[in-house]
C-alpha positions as CSV (number, residue, x, y, z in Angstrom):
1,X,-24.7,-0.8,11.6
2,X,-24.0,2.2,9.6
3,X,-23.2,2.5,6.2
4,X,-19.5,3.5,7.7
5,X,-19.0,1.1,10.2
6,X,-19.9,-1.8,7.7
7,X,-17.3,0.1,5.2
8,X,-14.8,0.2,8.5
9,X,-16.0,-3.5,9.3
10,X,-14.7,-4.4,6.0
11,X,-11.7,-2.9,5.9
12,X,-10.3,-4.2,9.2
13,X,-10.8,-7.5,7.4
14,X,-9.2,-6.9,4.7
15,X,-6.4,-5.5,6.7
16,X,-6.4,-8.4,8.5
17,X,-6.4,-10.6,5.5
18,X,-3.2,-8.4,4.4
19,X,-1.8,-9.0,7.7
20,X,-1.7,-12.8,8.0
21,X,-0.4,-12.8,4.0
22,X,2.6,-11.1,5.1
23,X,2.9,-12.7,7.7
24,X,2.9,-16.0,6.1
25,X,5.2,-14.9,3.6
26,X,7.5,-13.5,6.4
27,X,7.6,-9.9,4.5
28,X,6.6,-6.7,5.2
29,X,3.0,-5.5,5.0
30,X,3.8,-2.5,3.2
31,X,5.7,-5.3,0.4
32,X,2.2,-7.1,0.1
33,X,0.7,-4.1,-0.1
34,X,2.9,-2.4,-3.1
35,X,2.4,-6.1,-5.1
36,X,-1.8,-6.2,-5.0
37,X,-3.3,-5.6,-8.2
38,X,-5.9,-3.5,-6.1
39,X,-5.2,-1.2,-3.6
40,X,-7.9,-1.7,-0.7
41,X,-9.5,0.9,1.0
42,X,-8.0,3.6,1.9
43,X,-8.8,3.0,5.9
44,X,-7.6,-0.1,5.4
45,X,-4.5,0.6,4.3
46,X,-4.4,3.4,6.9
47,X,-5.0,0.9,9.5
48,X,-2.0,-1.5,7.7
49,X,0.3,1.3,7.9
50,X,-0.5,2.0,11.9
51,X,-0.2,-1.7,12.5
52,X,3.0,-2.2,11.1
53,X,4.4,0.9,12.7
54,X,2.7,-0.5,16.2
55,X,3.5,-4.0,16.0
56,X,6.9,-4.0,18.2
57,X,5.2,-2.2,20.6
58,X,1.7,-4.4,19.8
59,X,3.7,-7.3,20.9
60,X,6.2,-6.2,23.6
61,X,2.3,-4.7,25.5
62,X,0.7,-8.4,24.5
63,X,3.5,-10.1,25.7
64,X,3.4,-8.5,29.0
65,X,-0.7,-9.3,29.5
66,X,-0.5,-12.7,28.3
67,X,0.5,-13.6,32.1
68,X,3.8,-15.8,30.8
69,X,2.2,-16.9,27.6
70,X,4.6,-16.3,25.0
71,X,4.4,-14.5,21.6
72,X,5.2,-17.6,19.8
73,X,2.1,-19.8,21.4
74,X,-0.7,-17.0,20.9
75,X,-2.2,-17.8,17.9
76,X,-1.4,-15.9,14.8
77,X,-4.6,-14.5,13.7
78,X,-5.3,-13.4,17.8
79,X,-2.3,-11.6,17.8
80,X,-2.2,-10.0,14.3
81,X,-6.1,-9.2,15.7
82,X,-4.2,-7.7,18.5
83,X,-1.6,-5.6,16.5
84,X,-4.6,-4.4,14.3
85,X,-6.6,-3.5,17.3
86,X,-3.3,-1.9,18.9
87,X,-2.4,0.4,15.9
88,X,-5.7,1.6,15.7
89,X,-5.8,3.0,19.1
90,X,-2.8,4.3,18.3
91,X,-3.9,6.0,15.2
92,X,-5.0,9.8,15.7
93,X,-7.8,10.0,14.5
94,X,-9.2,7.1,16.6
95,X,-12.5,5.1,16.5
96,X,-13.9,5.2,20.2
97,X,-12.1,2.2,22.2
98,X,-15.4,0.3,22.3
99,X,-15.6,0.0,18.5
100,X,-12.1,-1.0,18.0
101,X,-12.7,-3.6,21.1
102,X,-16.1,-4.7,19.4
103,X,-14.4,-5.4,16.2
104,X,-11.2,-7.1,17.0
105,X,-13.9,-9.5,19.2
106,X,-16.2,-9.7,16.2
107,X,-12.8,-10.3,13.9
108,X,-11.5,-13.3,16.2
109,X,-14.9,-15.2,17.0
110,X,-15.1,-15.0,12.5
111,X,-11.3,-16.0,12.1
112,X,-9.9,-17.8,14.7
113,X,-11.3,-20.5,17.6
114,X,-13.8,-20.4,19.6
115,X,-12.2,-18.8,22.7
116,X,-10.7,-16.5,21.0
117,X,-13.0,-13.7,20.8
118,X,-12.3,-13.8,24.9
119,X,-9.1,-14.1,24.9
120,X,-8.1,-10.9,22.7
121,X,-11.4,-9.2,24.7
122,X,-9.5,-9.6,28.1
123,X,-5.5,-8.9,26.9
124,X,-7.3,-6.2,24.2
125,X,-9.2,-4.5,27.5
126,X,-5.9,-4.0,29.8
127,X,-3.6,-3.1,27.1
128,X,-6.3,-0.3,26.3
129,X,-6.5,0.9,29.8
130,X,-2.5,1.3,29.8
131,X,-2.9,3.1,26.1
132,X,-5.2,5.5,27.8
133,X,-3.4,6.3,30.9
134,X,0.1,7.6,28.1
């Protein structure tokens, strides 16, 4: 990996990190952000910022490829993976889809259960088909 996807690598966990702290805390990300003694880097917070902008949108798209799973029974880190993955296609400056794919895989087989790096894979690869077709 190059020396700027291992700096990308690490910033997607941090953001993730971020992510589920706010989440726990039931605050904005933005909040838990401001508070940090050190700011992370700047593509994480970039990638924090996209997120929170995408995450009604994130969940209204995982909700409707979960098949009747709901929101509430996905498990957090999967679908805060989700919402990362989601606001960084979003962004406009991009990564190509198979790097953010590879990484929110990478992110839930590290941080969640074992099935989950095939579980955001599959709902990760139709929601990005539908991104692409807007």
């Amino acid at each position: 990996m190059s020396e700027l996807g291992q700096q990308r690598h690490r910033a997607r966990e941090r953001a993730l990190e971020i992510l589920y702290e706010s989440t726990m805390k039931d605050r904005p990300a933005s909040v838990v952000l401001y508070e940090l003694a050190l700011e992370p880097d700047a593509y994480a917070v970039e990638l924090l910022r996209s997120a929170e902008a995408a995450t009604a949108q994130a969940e209204d798209l995982i909700t409707r490829y979960s098949d009747s799973w709901p929101l509430e029974r996905i498990a957090v880190v999967d679908r805060l993976i989700m919402t990362l993955a989601i606001g960084e296609m979003l962004m406009a400056d991009a990564p190509p889809r198979a790097v953010i794919l590879d990484e929110a895989v990478q992110l839930a087989k590290d941080f969640s259960t074992d099935g989950s790096g095939s579980f955001v894979n599959g709902l990760l690869s139709s929601i990005a088909d539908e991104l692409l077709e807007e």
